[in-house]
N, C-alpha and C positions, 0 to 999 in steps of 0.2 A: 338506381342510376347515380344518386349521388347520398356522399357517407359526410359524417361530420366534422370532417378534415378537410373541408370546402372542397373539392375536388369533384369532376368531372369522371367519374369514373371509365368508361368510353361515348366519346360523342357521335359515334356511329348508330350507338343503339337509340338518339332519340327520335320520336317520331315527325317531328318536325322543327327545323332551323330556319330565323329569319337571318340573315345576313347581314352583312354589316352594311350592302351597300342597298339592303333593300326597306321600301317604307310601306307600311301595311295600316290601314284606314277599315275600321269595320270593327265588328262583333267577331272573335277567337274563339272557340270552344271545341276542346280537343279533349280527348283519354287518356294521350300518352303523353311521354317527356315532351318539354317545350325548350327550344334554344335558342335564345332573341340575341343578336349582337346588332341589329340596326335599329330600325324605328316603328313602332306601333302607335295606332291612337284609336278610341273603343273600349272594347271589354277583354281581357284574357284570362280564360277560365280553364281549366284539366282538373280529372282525379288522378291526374299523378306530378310528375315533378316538372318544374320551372327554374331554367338559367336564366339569368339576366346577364350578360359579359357588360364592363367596364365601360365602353362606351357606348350600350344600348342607352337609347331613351324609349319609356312608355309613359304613355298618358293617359292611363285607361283604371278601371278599376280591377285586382288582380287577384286571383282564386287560383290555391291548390294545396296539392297533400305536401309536399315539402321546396322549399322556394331560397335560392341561393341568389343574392343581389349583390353586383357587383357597380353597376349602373343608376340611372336614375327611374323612377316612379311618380309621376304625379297623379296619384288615387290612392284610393283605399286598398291595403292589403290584407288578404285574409289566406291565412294557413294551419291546415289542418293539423300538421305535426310538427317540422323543425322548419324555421325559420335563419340563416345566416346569410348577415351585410358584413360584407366586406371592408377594407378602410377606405374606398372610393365609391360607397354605395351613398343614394340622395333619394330620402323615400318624403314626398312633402302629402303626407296625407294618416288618415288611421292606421293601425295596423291590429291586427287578432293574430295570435300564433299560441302554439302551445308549448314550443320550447323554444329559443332566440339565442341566438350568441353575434354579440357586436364590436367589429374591428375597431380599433382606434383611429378615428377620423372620420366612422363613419355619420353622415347627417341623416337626423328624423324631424322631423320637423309635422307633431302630430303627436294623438294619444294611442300609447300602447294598453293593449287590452288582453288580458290573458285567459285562453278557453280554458275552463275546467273543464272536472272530469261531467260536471253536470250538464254544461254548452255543449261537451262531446257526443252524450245520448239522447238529448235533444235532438242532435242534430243527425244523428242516426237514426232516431226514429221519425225524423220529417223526411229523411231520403226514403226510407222504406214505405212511406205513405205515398211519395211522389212515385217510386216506382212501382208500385199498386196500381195505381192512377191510371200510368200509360198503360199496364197488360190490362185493365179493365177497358180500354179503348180498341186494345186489340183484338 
């Protein structure tokens, strides 16, 4: 869904859009694309990709495979592959990413932390043990 030209590639294909004029209170946990342009507060989680537009606020702590910030964050962010903040992006919290590119003007306010390739199989092999886990329940 999205390339590293910060771009939206179509915003039709994501699986879910919060709106600008809508506010979402709770636990997020989705699959597919995510397109916030209003308000969250909770957790926001997918194995796949996250927009944040310009004037979204989230206040939550934020998980996914590639995550484009244009807006603000107050939590922790963690991303699996590419990382881009925008110059009006405001992340007041951690961040883990494995590749980052950052506009001029944009604010972090937090440590950056960068996955290797060692975090990477780690972290592949505890997903593979979690999903053991539930077919063993099934």
């Amino acid at each position: 869904m999205f390339n590293k030209d910060n771009k939206l590639e179509r915003l039709k294909d994501a699986e879910t859009i919060i709106g600008a004029s809508i506010k979402v209170k709770g636990n997020f946990h989705g699959q597919g694309d995510i397109i916030i342009e209003g308000f969250l507060e909770g957790s926001l989680k997918t194995n796949s990709n996250i927009y944040i537009g310009d004037k979204a606020k989230v206040v939550a702590n934020v998980e996914s495979k590639d995550l484009i910030v244009n807006g603000e964050i107050r939590g922790n962010v963690k991303t699996k592959n590419y990382l881009s903040l925008g110059s009006t992006a405001r992340i007041y919290g951690d961040i883990q990413y494995s590749e980052i590119s950052v506009s001029r003007g944009a604010t972090i306010n937090g440590q950056l932390i960068l996955i290797t390739d060692e975090k990477k199989s780690e972290n592949k092999k505890s997903d593979i043990s979690e999903t053991e886990n539930v077919e063993n329940i099934k």
